[in-house]
C-alpha positions as CSV (number, residue, x, y, z in Angstrom):
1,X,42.2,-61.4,30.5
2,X,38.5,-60.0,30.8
3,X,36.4,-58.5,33.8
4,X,33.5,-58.3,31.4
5,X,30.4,-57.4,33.5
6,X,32.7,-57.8,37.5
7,X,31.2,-55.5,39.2
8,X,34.2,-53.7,41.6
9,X,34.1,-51.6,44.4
10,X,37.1,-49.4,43.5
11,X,37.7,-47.8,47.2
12,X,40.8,-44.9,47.3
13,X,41.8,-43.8,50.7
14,X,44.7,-41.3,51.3
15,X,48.0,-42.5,49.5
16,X,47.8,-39.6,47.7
17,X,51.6,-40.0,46.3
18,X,49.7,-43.2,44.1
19,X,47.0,-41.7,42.8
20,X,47.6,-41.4,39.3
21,X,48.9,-45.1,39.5
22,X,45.2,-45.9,40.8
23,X,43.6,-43.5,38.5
24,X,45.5,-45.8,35.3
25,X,44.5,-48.9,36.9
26,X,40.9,-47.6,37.4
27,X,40.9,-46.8,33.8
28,X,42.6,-50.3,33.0
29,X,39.8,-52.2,34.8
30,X,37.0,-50.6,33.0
31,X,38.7,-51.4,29.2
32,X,39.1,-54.7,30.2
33,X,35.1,-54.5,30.6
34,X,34.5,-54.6,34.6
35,X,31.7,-51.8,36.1
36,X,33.8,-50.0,39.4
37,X,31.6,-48.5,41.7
38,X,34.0,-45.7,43.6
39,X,34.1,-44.7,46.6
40,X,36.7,-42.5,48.3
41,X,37.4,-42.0,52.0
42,X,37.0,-38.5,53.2
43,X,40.7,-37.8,53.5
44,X,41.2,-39.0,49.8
45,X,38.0,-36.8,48.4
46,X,38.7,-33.8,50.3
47,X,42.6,-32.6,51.0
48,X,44.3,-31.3,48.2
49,X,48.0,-31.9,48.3
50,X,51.1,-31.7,45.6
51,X,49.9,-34.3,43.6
52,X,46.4,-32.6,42.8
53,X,43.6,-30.6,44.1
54,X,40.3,-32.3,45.9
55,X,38.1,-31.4,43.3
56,X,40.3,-32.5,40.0
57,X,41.2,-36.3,41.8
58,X,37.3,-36.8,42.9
59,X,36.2,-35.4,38.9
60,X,39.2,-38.0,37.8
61,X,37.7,-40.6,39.6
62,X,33.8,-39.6,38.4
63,X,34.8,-39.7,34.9
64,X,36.8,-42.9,34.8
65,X,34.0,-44.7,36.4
66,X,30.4,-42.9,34.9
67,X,29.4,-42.0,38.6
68,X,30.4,-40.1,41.3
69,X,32.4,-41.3,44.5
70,X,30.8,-42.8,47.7
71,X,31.7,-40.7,50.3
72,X,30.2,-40.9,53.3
73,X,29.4,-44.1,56.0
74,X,25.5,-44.0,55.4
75,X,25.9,-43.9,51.7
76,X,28.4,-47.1,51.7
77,X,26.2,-49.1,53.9
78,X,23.7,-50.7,51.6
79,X,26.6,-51.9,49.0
80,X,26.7,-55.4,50.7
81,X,22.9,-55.6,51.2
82,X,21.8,-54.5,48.2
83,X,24.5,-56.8,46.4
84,X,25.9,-53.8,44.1
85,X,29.2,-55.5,43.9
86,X,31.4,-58.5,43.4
87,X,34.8,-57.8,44.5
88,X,36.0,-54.9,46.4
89,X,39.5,-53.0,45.8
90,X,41.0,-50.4,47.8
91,X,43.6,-48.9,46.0
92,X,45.6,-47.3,47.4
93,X,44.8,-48.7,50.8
94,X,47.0,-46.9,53.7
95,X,48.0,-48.3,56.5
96,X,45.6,-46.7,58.5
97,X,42.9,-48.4,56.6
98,X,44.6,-52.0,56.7
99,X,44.7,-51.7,60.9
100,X,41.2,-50.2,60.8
101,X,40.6,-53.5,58.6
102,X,42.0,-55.9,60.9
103,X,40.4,-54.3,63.9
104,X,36.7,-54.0,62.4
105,X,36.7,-50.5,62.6
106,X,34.1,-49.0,61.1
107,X,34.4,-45.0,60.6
108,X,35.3,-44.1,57.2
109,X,33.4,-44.6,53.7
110,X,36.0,-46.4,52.8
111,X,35.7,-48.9,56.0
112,X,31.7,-49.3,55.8
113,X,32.6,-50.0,52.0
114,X,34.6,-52.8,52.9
115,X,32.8,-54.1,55.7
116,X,29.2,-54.3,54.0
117,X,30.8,-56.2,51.2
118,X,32.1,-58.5,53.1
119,X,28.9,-59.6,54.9
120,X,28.3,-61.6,51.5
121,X,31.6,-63.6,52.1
122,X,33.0,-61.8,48.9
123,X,36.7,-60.8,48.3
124,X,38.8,-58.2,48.8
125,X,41.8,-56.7,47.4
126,X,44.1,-54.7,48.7
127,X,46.9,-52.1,47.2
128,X,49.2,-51.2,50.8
129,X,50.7,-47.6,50.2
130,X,52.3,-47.6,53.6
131,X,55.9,-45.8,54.5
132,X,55.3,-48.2,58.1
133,X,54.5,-51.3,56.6
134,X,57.4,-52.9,57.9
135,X,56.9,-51.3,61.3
136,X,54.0,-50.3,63.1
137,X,51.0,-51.4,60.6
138,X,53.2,-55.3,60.1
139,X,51.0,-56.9,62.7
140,X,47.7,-55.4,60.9
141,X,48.9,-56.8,57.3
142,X,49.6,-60.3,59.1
143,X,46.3,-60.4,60.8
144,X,44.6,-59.5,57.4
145,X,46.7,-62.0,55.5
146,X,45.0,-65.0,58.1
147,X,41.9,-63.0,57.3
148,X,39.3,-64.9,55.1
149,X,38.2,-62.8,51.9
150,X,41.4,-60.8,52.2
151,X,44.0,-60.7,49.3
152,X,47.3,-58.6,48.4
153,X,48.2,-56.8,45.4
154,X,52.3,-58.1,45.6
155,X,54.4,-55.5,47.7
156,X,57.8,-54.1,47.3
157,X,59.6,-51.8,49.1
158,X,59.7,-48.3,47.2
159,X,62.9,-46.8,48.6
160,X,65.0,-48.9,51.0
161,X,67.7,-46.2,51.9
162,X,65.1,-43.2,52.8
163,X,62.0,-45.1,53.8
164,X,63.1,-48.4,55.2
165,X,59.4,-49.8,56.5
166,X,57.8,-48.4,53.7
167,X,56.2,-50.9,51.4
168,X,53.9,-50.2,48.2
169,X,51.6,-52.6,46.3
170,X,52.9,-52.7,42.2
171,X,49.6,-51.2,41.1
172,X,50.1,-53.0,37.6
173,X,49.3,-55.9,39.1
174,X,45.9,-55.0,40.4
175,X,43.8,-56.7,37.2
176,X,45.7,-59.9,38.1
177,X,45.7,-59.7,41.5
178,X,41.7,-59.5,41.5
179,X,41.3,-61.9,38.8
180,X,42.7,-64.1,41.1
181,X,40.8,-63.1,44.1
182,X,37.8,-63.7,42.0
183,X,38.8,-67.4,42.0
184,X,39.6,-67.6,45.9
185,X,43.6,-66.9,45.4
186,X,46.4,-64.9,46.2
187,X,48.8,-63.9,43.4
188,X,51.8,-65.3,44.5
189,X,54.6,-64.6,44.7
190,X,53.3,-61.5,47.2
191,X,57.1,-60.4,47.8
192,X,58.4,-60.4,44.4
């Protein structure tokens, strides 16, 4: 499989617990020749946690990509007017994301991403990191599921004894998953 020349919006909100997963399959995309445009919401570029400091994950993400992360509303505005990509990807995309998603809510980098390259009726691809994805953010992944444009990386549940609604995207299938999406489908099976 080749992305040669795909142009993706490569969108990382605050899963941090994923984010070398997301920082492999970032570097994955761009051998198999696609451009990523980052962008990062503001919890993901600025809180430094266990699995890295701010700084190192945004420099991660710089380097992997030739540019530097979007990171505020007014800078991810013009993406979908000025046609800078073809497929977006948030990965990981948390469950506050996905219900901000299925509510148009608009008040992150990360959602004005999103929502400006949709406007073009192009897809997008999302990696759920959620521990209530079988709870409290279930009715926001059904809504985007009936969503046009909207497509899943497959989920499986992470840890069914100590996080029993928790649900997380297998980030190795993210290049199939949006090769897919580029042809208007939704690798199947979703639940493997």
């Amino acid at each position: 499989m080749r992305l040669d020349g795909v142009r993706i919006g490569f969108v990382m909100t605050g899963s941090f617990c994923t984010f070398a997963q997301a920082f492999s399959q970032a570097e994955y995309l761009t051998s198999l020749g696609a451009e990523l445009l980052p962008v990062m919401s503001a919890h993901a570029a600025e809180i430094s946690t266990r699995f890295g400091e701010a700084d190192a994950q945004r420099k991660r993400l710089t380097e992997i990509c030739g540019r530097g992360p979007i990171l505020t509303i007014a800078d991810a505005e013009p993406i979908g007017p000025k046609n800078l990509t073809d497929i977006m990807a948030v990965v990981p995309c948390t469950s506050n994301t996905a219900a901000k998603l299925a509510l148009s809510i608009t008040d992150t980098a990360a959602t004005m991403a999103v929502k400006s390259h949709l406007r073009s009726g192009k897809p997008v691809v999302l990696a759920l990191a959620s521990n209530d994805a079988l709870a409290g953010c279930m009715k926001h992944i059904g809504a985007l599921s009936h969503m046009k444009h909207y497509y899943f990386v497959p989920l499986r549940q992470d840890d069914i004894v100590k996080k029993p609604t928790s649900l997380v995207a297998d980030l190795s299938l993210t290049a199939e998953t949006i090769a897919a999406a580029l042809e208007g489908r939704q690798l199947q099976p979703m639940f493997p």
